[in-house]
C-alpha positions as CSV (number, residue, x, y, z in Angstrom):
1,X,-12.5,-75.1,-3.2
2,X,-14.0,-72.1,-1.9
3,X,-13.0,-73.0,1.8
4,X,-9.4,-73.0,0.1
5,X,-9.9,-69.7,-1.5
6,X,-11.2,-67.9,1.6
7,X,-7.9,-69.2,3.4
8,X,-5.6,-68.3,1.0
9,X,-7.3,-64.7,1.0
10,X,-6.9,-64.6,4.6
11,X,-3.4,-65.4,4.9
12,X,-2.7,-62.8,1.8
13,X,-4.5,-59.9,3.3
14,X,-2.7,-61.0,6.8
15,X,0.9,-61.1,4.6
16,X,-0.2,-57.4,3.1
17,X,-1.0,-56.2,6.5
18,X,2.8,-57.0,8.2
19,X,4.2,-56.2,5.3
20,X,2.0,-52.2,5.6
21,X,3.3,-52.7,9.1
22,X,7.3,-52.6,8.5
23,X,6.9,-50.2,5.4
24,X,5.0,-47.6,8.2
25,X,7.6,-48.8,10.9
26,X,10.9,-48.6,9.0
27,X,10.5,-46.6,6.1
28,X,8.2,-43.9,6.7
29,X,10.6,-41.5,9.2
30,X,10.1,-37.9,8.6
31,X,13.2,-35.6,7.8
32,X,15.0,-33.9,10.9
33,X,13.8,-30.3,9.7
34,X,10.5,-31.1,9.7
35,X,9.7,-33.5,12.4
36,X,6.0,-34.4,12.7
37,X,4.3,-32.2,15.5
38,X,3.6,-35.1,18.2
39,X,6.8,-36.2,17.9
40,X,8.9,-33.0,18.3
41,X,6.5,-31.9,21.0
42,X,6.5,-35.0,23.5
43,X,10.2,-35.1,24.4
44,X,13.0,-32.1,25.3
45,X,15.3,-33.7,22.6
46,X,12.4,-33.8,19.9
47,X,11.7,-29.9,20.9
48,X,15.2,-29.2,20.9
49,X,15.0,-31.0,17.1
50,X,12.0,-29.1,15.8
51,X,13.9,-25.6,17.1
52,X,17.1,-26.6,15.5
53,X,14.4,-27.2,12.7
54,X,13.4,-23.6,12.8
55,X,16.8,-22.4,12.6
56,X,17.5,-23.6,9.8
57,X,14.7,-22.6,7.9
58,X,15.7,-19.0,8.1
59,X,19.2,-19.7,6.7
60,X,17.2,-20.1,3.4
61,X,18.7,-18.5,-0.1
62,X,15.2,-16.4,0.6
63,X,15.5,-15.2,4.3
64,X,18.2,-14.3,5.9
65,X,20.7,-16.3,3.4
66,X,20.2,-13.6,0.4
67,X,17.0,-12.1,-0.1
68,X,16.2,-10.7,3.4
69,X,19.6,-8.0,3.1
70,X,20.2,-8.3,-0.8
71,X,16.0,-6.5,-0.8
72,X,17.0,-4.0,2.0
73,X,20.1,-2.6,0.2
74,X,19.0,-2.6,-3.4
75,X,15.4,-1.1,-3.2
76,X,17.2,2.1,-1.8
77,X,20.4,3.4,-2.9
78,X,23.2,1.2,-1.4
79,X,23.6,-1.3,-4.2
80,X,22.9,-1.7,-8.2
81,X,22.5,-4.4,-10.0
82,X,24.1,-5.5,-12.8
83,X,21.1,-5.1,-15.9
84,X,23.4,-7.9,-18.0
85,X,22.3,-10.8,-15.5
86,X,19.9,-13.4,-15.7
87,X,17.0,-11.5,-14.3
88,X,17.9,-11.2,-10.5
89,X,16.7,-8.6,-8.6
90,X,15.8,-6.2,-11.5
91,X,12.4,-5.9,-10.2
92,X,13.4,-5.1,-7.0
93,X,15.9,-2.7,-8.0
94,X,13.1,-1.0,-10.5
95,X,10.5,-1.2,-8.6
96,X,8.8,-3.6,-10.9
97,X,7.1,-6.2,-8.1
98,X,4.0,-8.0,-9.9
99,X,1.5,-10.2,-7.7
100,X,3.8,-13.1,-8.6
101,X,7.5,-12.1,-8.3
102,X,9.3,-15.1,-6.8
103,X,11.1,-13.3,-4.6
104,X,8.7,-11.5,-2.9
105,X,6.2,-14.8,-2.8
106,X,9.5,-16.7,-1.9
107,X,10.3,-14.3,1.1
108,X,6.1,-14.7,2.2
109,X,6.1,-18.3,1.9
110,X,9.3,-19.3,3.6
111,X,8.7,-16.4,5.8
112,X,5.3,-18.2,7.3
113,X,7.2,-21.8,7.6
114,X,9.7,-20.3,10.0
115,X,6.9,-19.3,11.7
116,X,4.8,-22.6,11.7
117,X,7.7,-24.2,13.2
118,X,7.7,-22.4,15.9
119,X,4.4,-22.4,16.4
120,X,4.3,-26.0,16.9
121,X,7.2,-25.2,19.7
122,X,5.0,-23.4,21.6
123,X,2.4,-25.5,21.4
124,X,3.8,-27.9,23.6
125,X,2.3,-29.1,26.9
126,X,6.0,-30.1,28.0
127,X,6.8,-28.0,31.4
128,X,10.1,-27.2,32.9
129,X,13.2,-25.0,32.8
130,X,14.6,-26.6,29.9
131,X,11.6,-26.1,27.6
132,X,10.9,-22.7,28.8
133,X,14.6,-22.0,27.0
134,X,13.2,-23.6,24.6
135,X,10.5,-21.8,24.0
136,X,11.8,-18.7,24.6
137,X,14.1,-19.0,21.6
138,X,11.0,-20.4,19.3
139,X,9.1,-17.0,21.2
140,X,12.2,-15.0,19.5
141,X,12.2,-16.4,16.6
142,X,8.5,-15.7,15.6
143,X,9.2,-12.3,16.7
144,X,11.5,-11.6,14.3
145,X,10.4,-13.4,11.2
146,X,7.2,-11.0,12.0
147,X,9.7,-8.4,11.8
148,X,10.7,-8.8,8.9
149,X,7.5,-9.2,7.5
150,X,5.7,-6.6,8.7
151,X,8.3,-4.3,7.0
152,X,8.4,-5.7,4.0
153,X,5.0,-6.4,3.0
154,X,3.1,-3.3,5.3
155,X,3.2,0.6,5.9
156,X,6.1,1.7,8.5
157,X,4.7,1.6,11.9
158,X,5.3,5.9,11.8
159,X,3.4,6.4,8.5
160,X,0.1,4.4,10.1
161,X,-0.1,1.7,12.9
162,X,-4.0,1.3,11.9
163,X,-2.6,0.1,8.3
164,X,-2.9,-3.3,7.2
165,X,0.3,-5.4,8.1
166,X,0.5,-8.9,8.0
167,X,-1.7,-12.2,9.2
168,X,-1.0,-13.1,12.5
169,X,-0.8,-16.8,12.8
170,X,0.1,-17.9,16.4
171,X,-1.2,-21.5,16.3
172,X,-1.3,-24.6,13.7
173,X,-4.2,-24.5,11.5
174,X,-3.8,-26.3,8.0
175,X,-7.7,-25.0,7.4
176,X,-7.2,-21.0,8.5
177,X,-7.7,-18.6,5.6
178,X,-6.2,-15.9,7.7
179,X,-6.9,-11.9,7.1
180,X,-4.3,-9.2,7.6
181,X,-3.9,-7.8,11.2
182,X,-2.8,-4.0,11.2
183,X,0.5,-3.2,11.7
184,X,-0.1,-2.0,15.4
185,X,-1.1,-5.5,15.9
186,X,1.5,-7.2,14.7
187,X,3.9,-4.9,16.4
188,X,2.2,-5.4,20.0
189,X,2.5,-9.2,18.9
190,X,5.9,-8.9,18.4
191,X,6.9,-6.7,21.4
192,X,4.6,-10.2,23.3
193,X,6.6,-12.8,22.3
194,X,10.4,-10.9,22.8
195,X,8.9,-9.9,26.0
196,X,8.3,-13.1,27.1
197,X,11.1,-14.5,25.8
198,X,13.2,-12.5,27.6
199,X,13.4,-14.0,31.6
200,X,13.0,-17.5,29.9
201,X,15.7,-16.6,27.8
202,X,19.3,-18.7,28.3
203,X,22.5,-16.7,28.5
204,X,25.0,-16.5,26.1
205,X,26.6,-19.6,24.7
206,X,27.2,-18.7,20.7
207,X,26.2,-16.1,18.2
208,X,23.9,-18.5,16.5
209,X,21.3,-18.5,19.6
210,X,19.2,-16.5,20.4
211,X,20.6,-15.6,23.8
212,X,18.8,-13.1,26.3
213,X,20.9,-10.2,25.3
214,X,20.3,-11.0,21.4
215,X,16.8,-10.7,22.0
216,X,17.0,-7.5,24.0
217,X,19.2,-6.1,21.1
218,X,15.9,-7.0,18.6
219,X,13.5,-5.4,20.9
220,X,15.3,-2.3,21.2
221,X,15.0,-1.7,17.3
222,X,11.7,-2.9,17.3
223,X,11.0,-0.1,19.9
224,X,12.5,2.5,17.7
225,X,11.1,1.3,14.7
226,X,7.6,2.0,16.4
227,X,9.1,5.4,18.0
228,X,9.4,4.6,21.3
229,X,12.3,6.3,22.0
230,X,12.2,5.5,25.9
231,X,11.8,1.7,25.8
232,X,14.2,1.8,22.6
233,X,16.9,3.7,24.3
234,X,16.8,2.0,27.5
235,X,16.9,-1.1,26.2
236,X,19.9,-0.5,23.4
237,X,21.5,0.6,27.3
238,X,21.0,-2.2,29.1
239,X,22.6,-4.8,26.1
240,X,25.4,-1.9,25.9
241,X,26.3,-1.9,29.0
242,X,25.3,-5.2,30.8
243,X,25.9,-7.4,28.0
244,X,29.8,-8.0,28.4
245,X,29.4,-7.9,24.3
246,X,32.8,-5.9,23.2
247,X,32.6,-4.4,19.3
248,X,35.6,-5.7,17.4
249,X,38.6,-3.9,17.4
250,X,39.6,-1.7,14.1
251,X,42.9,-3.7,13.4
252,X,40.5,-7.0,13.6
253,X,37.3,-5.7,11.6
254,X,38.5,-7.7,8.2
255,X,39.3,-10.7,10.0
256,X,35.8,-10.3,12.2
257,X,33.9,-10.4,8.7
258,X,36.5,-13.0,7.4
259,X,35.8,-15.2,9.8
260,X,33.2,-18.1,8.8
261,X,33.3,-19.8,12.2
262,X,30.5,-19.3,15.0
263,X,31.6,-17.4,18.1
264,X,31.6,-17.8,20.9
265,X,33.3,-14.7,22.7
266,X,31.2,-11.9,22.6
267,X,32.9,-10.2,20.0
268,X,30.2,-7.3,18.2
269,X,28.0,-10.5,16.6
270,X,25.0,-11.1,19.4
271,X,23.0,-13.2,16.9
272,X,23.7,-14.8,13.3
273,X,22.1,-17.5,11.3
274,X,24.4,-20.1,11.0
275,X,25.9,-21.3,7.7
276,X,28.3,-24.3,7.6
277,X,30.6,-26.9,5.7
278,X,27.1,-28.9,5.1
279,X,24.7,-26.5,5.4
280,X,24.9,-23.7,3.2
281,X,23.3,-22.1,0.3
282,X,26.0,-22.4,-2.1
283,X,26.5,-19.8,-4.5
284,X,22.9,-18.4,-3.8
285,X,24.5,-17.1,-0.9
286,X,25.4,-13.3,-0.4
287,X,29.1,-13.8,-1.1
288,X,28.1,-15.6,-4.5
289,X,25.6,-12.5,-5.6
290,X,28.6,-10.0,-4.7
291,X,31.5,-11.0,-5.1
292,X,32.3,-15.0,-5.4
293,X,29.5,-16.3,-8.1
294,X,27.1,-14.4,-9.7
295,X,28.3,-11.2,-8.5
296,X,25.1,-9.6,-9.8
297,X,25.0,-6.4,-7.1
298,X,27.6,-4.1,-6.2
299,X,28.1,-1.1,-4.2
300,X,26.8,2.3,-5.3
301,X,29.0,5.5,-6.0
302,X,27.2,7.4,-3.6
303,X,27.7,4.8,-0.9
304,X,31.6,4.2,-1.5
305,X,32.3,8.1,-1.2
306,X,30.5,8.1,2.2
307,X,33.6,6.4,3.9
308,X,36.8,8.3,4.5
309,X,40.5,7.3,3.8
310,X,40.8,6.5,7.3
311,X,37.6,4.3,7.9
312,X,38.2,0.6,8.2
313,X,35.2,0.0,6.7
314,X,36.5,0.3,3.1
315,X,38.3,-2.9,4.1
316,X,35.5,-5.0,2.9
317,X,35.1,-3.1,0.0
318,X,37.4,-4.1,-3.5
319,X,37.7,-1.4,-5.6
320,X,39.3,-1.6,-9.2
321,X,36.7,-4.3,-10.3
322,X,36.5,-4.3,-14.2
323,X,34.5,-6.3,-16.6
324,X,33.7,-5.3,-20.1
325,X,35.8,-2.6,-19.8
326,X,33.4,-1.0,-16.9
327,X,34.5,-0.7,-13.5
328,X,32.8,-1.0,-10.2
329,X,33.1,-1.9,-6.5
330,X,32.7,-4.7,-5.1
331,X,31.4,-6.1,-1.7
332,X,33.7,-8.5,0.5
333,X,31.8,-8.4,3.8
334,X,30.7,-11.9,2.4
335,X,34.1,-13.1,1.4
336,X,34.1,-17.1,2.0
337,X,31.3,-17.6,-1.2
338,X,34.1,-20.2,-2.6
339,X,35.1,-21.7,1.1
340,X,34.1,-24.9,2.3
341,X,32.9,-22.9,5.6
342,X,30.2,-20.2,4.5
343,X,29.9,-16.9,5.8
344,X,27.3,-17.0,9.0
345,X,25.2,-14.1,8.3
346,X,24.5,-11.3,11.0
347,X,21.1,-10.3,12.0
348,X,21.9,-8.3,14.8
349,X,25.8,-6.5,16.0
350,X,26.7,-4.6,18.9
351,X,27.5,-1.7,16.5
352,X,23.7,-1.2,15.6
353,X,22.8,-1.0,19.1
354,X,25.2,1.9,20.3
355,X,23.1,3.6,16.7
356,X,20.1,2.5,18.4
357,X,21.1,4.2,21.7
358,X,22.3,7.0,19.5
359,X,19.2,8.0,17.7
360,X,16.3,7.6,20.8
361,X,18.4,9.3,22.7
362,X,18.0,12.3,20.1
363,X,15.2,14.0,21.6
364,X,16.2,15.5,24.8
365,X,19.8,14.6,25.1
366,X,22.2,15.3,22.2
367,X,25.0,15.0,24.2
368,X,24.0,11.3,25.1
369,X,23.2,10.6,21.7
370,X,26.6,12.3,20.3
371,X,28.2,10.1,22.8
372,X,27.2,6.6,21.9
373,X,27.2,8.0,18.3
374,X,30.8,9.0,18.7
375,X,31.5,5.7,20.7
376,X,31.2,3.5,17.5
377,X,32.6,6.1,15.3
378,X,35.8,6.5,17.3
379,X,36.3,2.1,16.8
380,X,35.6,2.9,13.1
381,X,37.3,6.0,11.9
382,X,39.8,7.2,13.8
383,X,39.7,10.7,12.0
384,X,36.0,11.4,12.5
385,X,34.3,12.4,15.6
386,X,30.5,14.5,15.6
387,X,29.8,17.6,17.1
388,X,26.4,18.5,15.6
389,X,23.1,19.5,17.0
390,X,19.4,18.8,16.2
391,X,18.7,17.7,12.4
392,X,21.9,17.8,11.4
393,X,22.8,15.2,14.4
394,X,19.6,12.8,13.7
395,X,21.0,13.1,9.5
396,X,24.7,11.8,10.9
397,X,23.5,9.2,13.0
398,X,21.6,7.8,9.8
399,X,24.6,8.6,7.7
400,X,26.6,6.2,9.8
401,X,23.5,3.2,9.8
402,X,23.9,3.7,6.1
403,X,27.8,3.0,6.5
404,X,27.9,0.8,9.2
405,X,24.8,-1.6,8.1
406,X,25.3,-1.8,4.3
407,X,24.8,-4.6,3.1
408,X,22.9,-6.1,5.9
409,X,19.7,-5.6,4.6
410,X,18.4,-2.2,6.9
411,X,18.4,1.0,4.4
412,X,15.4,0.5,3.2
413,X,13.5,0.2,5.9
414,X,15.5,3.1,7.6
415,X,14.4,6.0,5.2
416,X,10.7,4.3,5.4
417,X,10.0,4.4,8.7
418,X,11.9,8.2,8.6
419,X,10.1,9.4,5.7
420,X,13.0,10.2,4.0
421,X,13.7,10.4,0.1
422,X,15.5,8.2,-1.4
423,X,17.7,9.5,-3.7
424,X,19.5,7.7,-6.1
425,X,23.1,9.3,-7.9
426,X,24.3,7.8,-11.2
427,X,26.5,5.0,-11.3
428,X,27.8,6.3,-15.0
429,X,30.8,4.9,-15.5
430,X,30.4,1.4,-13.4
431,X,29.1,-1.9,-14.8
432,X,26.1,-1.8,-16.8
């Protein structure tokens, strides 16, 4: 009887043991956005998967898909927020932020698994031209993520480098309790990685990859956001003028925003985070908080009087808006909220480079900076052109980031790293 028994337990455990076999065989497959690390790194298609991976981590509702630009615009005096709303953004707007604000911890967490991902890209012990590409876009993409987070959660680079910025976390490490780098060296990190991304880099194929030029474009206003006016201006010159990017033309500048599709023919947009019929944020996307959804934010007064009568940027602006018998303007840069085919959303245009050029070129040549400062302006208001000189010049060429940018996500940051006020005028009158 026990002879039986010990066979029987043999050929149970043996039955278990297959049966463990298929489960781990067929069942236990890992999602294609987060592909296990040996996997994505032994084969050119499973890199290409995990960068794809990384992509799409930053289209997340809190990156680049809302809270990146929604934080830029409302902490300074672009947009307001509606107080009658469920609670989002108030403490933004009011400068409220506790310890454990889910948007800031949102922005930090999701921030850091953009940055694991591509991580694990350049980890790889794969060789060859078609994984230095590769890596050169996962080199970009931890670049910018770093960025973004140096500027949010640090001192501006102009105020003090020796500041404490950010962790800098360039390799995989589950166990790593990480202390904050100073901003200096985050910023030399950064300026590493686009560096070397750069002659890996592949040319041009769509807006929503981070081509050679797109990264160029980045570094230059990481340059100026660090002062280097040389690198910064040479740089914004070389994309300008080597690029074959074109900005869009004024009769086209609704239909450029309008348009949900990726392009593909240089037109203003050298990089955007793609946002599709499948993969989209829904209404927690920047068309649904201004204009298609929640439409919790909207522009400020003192914003909508900067643009003239003859500026095509009031295209993408609706006013009349009323609710509860309180008016207000809204924002239609994101228009496609209610669209099957969500708006991509732009982290770098061809517009913000000719500012770039336009304000390192400042010190020492005004009539260079007038020119590339008068370049965009001419595509954008036909009855404006600059003629001013010295502080008055630097305050136009910020005058038109405000206009041109809004809504992007850079004000903030721009009177920061300037050490400029910022000055907020009453919306009396507008939605509550």
């Amino acid at each position: 009887m026990k002879r039986i028994n010990n066979k029987f337990l043999i050929a149970l455990v043996s039955i278990l043991l297959l049966i463990s076999a298929c489960k781990k065989s067929y069942l236990d497959k890992a999602p294609s956005d987060s592909l296990l690390s040996d996997q994505a790194l032994n084969t050119i298609a499973g890199l290409k998967d995990a960068l794809n991976g990384a992509y799409s981590a930053m289209r997340s509702a809190t990156l680049f898909g809302r809270d990146f630009p929604v934080s830029g615009d409302l902490q300074a005096d672009n947009t307001f927020v509606e107080t009658k709303n469920a609670g989002r953004y108030l403490p933004q707007y009011n400068y409220s932020v506790v310890v454990n604000d889910d948007v800031a911890s949102e922005m930090w967490n999701d921030s850091y698994l953009v940055i694991l991902r591509a991580n694990r890209i350049l980890e790889t012990r794969l060789t060859g031209a078609d994984v230095d590409k590769v890596k050169a876009e996962a080199s970009a993409i931890r670049a910018l993520m770093y960025f973004k987070l140096v500027n949010i959660y640090a001192k501006p680079y102009s105020d003090d480098p020796s500041s404490l910025g950010v962790p800098l976390i360039l390799k995989y490490n589950p166990f790593l309790y990480p202390s904050r780098n100073t901003v200096k060296e985050v910023y030399t990190q950064i300026v590493a990685d686009l560096t070397t991304a750069i002659p890996l880099a592949s040319d041009y194929t769509s807006s929503v990859r981070l081509s050679k030029y797109a990264i160029k474009a980045i570094l230059a206003k990481v340059y100026l956001y660090m002062g280097d006016n040389t690198n910064a201006k040479t740089t914004a010159a070389d994309v300008i003028s080597n690029s074959g990017f074109q900005l869009t033309t004024p009769a086209n500048y609704q239909a450029f925003w309008g348009n949900p599709n990726i392009r593909t023919d240089k037109l203003e947009t050298l990089f955007e985070v793609d946002a599709d019929v499948i993969n989209n944020n829904g209404f927690d996307d920047l068309g649904g908080i201004y204009i298609n959804g929640y439409q919790d934010l909207y522009a400020s007064k003192q914003l909508v009087a900067l643009y003239g009568t003859t500026d095509i940027r009031n295209t993408v602006l609706v006013n009349g808006f009323t609710k509860s018998g309180a008016t207000a303007v809204l924002v239609n840069k994101y228009s496609n909220a209610q669209n099957g085919n969500r708006d991509n959303l732009k982290v770098i245009r061809l517009s913000e480079v000719y500012l770039i050029a336009a304000e390192a070129s400042l010190p020492g040549n005004e009539a260079v900076a007038l020119s590339y400062l008068n370049g965009l302006v001419a595509n954008r208001d036909p009855g404006l052109m600059y003629a001013s000189t010295g502080a008055a010049l630097l305050n136009d060429i910020v005058t038109e980031r405000r206009k041109e940018l809004a809504f992007e996500g850079d004000r903030f940051y721009d009177l920061n790293r300037l050490k400029q006020p910022i000055v907020r005028v009453s919306n009396a009158g507008a939605i509550p």
